[in-house]
C-alpha positions as CSV (number, residue, x, y, z in Angstrom):
1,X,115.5,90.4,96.2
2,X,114.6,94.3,95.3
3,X,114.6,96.4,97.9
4,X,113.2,99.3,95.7
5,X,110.0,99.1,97.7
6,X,111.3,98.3,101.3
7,X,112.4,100.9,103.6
8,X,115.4,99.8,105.3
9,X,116.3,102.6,106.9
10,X,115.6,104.6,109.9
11,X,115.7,108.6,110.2
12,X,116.3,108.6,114.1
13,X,118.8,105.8,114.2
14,X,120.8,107.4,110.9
15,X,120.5,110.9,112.9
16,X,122.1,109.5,115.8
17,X,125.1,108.0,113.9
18,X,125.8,111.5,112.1
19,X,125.9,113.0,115.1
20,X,128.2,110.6,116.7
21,X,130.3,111.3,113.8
22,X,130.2,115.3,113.8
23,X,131.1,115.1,117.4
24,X,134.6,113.9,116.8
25,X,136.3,117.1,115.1
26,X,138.5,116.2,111.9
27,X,140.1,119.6,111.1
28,X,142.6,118.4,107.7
29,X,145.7,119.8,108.8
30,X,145.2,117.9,112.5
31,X,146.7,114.2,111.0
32,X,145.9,112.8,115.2
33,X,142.1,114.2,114.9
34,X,141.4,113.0,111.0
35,X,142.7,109.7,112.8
36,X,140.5,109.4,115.8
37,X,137.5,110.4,113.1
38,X,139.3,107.1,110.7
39,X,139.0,105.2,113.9
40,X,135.4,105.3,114.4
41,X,134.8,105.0,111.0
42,X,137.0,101.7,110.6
43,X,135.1,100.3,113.6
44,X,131.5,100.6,112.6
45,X,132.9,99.4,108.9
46,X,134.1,96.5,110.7
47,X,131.2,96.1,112.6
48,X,129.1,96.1,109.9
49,X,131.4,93.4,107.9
50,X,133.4,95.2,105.4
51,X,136.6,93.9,104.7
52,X,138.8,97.3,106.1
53,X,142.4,98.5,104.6
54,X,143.9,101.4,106.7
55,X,146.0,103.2,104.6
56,X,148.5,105.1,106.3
57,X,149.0,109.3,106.1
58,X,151.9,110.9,105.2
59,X,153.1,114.2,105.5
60,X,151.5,115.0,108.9
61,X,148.2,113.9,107.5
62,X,145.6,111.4,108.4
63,X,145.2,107.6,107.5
64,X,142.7,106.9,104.7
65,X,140.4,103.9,104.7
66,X,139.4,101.3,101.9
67,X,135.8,99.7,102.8
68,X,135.2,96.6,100.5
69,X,131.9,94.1,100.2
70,X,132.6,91.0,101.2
71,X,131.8,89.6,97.6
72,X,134.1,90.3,94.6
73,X,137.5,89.5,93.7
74,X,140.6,92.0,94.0
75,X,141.0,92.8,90.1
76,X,137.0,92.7,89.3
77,X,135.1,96.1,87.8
78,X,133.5,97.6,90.4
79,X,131.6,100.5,92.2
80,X,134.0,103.2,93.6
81,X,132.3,105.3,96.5
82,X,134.3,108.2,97.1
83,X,134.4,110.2,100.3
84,X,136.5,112.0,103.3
85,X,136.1,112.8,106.7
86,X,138.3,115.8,106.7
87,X,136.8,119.2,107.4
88,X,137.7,122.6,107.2
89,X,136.3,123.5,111.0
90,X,139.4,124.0,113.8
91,X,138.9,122.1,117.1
92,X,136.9,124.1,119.1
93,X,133.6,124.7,116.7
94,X,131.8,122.0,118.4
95,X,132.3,123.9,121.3
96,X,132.1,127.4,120.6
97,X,130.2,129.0,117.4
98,X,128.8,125.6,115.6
99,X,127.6,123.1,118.0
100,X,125.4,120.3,117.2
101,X,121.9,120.8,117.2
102,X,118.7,120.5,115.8
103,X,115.6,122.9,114.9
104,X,112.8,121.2,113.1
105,X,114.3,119.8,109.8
106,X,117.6,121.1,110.7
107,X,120.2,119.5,112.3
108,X,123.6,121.7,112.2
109,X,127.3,121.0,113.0
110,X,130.9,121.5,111.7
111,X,131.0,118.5,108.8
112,X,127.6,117.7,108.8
113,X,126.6,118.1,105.4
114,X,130.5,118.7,103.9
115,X,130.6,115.4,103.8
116,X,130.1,113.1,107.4
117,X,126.7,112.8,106.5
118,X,126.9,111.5,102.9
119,X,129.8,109.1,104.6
120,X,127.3,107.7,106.9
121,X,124.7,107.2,104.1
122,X,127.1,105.2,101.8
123,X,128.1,102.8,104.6
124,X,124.6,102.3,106.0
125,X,123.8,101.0,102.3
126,X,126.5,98.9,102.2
127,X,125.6,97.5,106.0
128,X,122.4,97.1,104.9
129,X,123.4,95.0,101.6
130,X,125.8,92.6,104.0
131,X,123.4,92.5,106.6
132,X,120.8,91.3,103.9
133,X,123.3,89.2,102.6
134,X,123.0,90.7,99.0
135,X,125.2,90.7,96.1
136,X,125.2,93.4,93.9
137,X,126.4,92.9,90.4
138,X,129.7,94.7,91.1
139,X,131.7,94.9,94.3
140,X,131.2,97.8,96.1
141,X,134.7,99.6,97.1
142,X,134.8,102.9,99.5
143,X,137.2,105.2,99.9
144,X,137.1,107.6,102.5
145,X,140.3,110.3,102.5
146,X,141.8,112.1,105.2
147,X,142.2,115.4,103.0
148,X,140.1,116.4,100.3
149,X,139.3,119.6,102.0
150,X,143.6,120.8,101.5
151,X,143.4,119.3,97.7
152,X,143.7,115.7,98.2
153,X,147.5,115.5,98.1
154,X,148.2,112.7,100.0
155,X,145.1,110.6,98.8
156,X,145.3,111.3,95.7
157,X,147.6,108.1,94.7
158,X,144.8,106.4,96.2
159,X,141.8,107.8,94.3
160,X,143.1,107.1,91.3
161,X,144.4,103.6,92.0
162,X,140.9,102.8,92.5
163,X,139.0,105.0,89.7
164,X,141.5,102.7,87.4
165,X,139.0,99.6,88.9
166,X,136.1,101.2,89.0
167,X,132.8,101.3,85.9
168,X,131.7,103.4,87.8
169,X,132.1,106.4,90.7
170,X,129.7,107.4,93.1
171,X,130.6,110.6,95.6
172,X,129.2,111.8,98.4
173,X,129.8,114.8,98.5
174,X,126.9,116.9,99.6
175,X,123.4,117.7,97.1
176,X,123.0,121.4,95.9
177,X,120.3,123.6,95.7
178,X,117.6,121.5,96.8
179,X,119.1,118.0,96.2
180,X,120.7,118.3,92.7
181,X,123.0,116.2,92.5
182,X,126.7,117.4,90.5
183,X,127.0,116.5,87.1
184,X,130.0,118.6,86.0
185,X,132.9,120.8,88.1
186,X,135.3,123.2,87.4
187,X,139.2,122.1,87.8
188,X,141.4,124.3,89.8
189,X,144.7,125.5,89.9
190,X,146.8,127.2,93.0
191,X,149.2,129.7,92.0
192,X,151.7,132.0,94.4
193,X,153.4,134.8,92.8
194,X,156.5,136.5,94.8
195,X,157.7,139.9,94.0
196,X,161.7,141.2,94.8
197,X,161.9,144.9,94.4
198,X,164.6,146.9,96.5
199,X,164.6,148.3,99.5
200,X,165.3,152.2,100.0
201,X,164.5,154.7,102.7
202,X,161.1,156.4,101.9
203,X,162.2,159.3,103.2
204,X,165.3,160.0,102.6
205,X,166.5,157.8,99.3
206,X,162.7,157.2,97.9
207,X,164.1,157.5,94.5
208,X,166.1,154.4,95.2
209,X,163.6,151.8,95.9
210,X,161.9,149.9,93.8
211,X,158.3,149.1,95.5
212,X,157.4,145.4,95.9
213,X,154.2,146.5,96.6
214,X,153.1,148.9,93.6
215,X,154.4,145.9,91.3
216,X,152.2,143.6,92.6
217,X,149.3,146.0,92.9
218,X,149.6,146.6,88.8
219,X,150.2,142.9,88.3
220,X,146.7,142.4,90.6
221,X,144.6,144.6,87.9
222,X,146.0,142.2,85.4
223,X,145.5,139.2,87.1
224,X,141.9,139.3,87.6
225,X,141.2,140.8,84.0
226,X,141.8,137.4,83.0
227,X,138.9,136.1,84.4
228,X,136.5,135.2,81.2
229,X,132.9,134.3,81.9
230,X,132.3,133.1,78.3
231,X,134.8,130.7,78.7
232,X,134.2,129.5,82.9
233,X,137.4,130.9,83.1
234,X,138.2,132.5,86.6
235,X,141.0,134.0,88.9
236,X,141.1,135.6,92.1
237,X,143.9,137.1,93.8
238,X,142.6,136.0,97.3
239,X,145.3,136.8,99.8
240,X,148.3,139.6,99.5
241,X,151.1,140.9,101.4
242,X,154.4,142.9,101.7
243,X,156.3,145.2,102.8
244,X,158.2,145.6,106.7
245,X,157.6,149.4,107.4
246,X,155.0,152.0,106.4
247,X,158.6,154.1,106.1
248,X,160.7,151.5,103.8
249,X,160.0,151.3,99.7
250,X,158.7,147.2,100.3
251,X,161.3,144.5,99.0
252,X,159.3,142.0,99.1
253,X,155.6,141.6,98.4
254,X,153.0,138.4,97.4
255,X,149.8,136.9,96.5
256,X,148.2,134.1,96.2
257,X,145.9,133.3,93.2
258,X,142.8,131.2,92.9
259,X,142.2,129.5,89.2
260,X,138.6,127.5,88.3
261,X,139.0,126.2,84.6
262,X,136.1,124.1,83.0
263,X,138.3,121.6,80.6
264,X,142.1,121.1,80.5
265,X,141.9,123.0,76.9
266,X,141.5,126.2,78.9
267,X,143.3,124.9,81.8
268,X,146.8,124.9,79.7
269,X,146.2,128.2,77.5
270,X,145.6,130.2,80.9
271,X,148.3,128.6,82.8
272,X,150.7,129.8,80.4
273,X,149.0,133.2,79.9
274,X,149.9,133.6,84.3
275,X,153.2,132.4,83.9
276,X,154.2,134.5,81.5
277,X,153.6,137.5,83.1
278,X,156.4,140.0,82.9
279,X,157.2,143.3,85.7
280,X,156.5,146.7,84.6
281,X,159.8,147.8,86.3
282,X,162.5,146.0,85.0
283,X,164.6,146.3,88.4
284,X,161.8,144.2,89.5
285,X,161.3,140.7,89.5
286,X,158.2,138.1,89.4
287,X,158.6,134.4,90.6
288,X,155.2,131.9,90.1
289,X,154.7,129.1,91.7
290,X,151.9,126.3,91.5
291,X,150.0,124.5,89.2
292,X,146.9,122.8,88.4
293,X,145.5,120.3,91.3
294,X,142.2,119.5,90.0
295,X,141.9,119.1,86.3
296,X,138.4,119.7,84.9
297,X,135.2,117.5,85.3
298,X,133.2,117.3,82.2
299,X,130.1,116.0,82.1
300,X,129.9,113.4,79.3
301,X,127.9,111.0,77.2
302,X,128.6,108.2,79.7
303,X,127.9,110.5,82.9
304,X,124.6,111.8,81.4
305,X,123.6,107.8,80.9
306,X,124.5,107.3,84.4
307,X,122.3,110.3,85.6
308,X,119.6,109.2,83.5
309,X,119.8,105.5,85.4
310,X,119.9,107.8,88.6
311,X,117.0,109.6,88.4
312,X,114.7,106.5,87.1
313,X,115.7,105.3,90.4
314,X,114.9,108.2,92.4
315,X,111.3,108.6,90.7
316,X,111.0,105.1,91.9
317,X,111.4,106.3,95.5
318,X,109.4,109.1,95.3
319,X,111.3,113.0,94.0
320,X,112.8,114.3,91.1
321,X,116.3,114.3,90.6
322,X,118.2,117.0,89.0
323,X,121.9,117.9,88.2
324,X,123.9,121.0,88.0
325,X,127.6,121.7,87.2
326,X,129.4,124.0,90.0
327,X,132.9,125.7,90.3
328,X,134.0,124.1,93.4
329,X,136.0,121.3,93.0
330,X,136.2,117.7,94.5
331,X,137.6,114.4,94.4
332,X,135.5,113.7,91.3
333,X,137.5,115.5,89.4
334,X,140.4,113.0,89.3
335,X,138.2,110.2,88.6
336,X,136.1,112.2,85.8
337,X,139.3,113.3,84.3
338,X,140.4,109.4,84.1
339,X,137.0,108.8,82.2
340,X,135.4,107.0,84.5
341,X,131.7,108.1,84.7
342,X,131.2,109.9,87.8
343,X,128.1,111.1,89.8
344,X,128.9,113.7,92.5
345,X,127.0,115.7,95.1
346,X,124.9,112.4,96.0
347,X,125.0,113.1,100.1
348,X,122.3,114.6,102.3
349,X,120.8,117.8,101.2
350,X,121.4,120.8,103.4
351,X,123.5,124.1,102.5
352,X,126.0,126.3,104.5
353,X,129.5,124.2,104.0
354,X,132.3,125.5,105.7
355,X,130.7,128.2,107.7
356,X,129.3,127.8,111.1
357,X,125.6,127.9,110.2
358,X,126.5,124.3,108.2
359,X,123.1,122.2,108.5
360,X,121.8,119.5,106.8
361,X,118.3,118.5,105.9
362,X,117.1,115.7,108.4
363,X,114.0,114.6,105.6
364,X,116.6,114.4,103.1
365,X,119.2,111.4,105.0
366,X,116.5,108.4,104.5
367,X,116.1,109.2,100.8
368,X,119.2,110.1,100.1
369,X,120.2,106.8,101.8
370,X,118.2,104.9,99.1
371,X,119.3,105.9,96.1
372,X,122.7,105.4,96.8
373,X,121.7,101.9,97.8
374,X,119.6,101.3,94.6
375,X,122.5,103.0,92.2
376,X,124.7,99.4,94.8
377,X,121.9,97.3,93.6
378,X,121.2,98.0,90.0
379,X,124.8,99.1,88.4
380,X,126.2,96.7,86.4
């Protein structure tokens, strides 16, 4: 049975389980908050009768949950859907400068539309499939991490496990620009660079120090003159520091340094461009630290067939949808990089992630909620 033409979901009632969602904070670095958040999550999953795996944290981090369908066996293809409940908002937004509310289309909260609202989505699908008593063509597995938001580092093991299983990768990350949905991403790569000068009086012995400081400030100019727009190839030096005493030639003196890369090509020939920096004062000396965490998402032959099967299904249920490539990165990456074809950006519509104007667009929930159960129905 096609449910192309049925509406089987409910603004109000979807609204209302987003919210009951955005009310329980899930700050990354909190492992006993992204829990309570994994708790309700694994609850309604079960209540909606997905088979549930709780994969434990590590680190200080939260669990991580595996939602499967009820039909398919262990080693069989299937549909990967890809999400977290981690946010970047400390406990205390709900409270203080983002609470939940709504104003017209709007409804706004910490999480809302980066991602607990394309979460919601995927497993009301999903419920909706099981309660239907529907088998898709391929078993439906989803993913939810505890900490996408701090680069993925303990889920990572898992995302890629299941990408290895997976034709295909749906994630819900949230729509852009008016519901475009993400075709292509830049990878990124973290970087630290610690500068050792010495230490002097800069009163009395100036002449002796070797400033920490002024290294890093030449080293900064360089840095960022990297940065190639021909190429997608950015850095930015987004934090500094040094020095103990406005009246001490600085020791000691760091950064740390943002890189966005569109393809590993570029990835490796800048990586070893940063790390081969030298000092402009030899008595100086340059320590780097870091590395790639994201690699580049590409948008290939096999994603572009996927978003053409994507937006035949969207015209179906009634807008045009349209893809961009953007310089933030997510867990698509991994999968994308393991050449498994990946949609991303396929949650609600909205704008404002991370900030505490975050909102998300109440008329976008019910359609969005569609597609992502006709992309269950039709993949094969």
């Amino acid at each position: 049975m096609s449910l192309a033409n049925t509406p089987p979901f409910e603004t109000q009632a979807l609204l209302a389980e987003i919210k009951s969602w955005v009310e329980i904070e899930s700050p990354s670095r909190d492992g006993a908050a992204v829990n309570r958040m994994m708790d309700k999550a694994q609850a309604d999953a079960i209540a909606a009768g997905t088979r549930v795996t709780r994969l434990p944290g590590k680190d200080g981090r939260g669990d991580h949950l595996l939602l499967t369908s009820p039909w398919g066996e262990e080693d069989e293809p299937g549909i990967l859907v890809l999400s977290h409940l981690d946010t970047v908002h400390a406990i205390g937004t709900l409270a203080g400068p983002a609470p939940f509310r709504i104003e017209g289309d709007v409804a706004y909260g910490p999480g809302i539309y980066d991602m607990k609202g394309g979460t919601v989505i995927a497993m009301a699908a999903l419920r909706h499939l099981i309660a239907m008593g529907q088998r898709t063509p391929l078993p439906i597995r989803h993913l939810i991490v505890s900490d996408e938001e701090i680069g993925s580092g303990t889920g990572r093991e898992h995302i890629e496990r299941e990408a290895r299983r997976a034709r295909y990768v749906l994630v819900t990350e949230p729509a852009r620009d008016g519901g475009k949905i993400v075709t292509g991403r830049k990878g990124t790569a973290m970087f630290r660079l610690e500068v050792k000068g010495v230490a002097a009086h800069a009163g009395v012995r100036h002449q002796d120090g070797r400033s920490a400081v002024k290294e890093l400030a030449r080293q900064i100019i360089d840095i960022e003159a990297m940065t190639d727009y021909a190429t997608g190839l950015t850095l930015n030096v987004g934090t500094i520091g040094g020095g103990s005493g406005t009246n001490v030639v600085p020791q000691e003196a760091w950064a740390n340094i943002d890189m966005r890369v569109p393809n590993q090509d570029v990835a490796e020939k800048a990586i070893a461009r940063l790390r081969a920096i030298k000092p402009y004062d030899p008595d100086v000396s340059l320590t780097i630290t870091g590395g790639l965490n994201r690699p580049g998402f590409e948008k290939t032959p096999a994603i572009a067939e996927l978003l053409e099967h994507a937006r035949g299904l969207a015209a179906e249920i009634g807008f045009d949808l349209q893809d961009l490539s953007t310089g933030g990165g997510s867990d698509g990456n991994f999968t994308a990089a393991l050449g498994v074809p990946t949609l991303d950006g396929l949650g609600v519509d909205g704008k404002g992630a991370h900030t505490h104007d975050e909102q998300m667009y109440i008329s976008s929930i019910v359609p969005r909620a569609r597609l992502m159960l006709r992309l269950m129905e039709t993949l094969s």
